[in-house]
N, C-alpha and C positions, 0 to 999 in steps of 0.2 A: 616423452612418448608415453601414452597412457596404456594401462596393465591391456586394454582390450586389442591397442594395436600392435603389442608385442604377440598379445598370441597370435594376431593375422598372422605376422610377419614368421612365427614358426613354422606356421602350419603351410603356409606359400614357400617356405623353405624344403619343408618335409616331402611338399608334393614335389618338386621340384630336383629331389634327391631321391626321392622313388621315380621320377620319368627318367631319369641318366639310369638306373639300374635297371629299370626293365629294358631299355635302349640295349643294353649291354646285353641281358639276358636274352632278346630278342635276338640279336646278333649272332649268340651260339646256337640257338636255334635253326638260324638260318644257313648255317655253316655243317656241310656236311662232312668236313672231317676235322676231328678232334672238337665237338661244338663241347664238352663236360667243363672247361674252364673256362670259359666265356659263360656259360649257364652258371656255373659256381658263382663267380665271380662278379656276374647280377645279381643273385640270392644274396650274396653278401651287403649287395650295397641294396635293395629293395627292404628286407625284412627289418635289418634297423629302423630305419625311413617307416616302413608301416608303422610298426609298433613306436613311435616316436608321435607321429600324426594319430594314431590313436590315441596315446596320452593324450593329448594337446585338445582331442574334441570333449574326450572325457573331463578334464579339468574345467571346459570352459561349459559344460552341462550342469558341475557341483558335484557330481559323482552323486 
């Protein structure tokens, strides 16, 4: 696998781990009672996932 298709394959990972956490985030959203854990707990899996896919475009620019 060459260096350029690994970083696809992160950054196809990353988006992929940011849509399950906004999914999730959406969910508390959606949910009028008790939505603050369901929203947490998309934050939690969304902000990783960003700032992870952020790396990965910065690296692949040379910074």
């Amino acid at each position: 696998m060459t260096k350029e298709m690994k970083k696809s394959l992160a950054q196809l990972l990353a988006m992929a781990v940011l849509a399950a956490g906004l999914v999730v985030f959406t969910r508390g959203v959606w949910l009028a009672w008790r939505p603050g854990g369901w929203m947490v707990a998309g934050l939690s899996i969304v902000l990783p996932a960003l700032f992870w896919l952020y790396d990965d475009v910065r690296d692949s620019k040379g910074r």
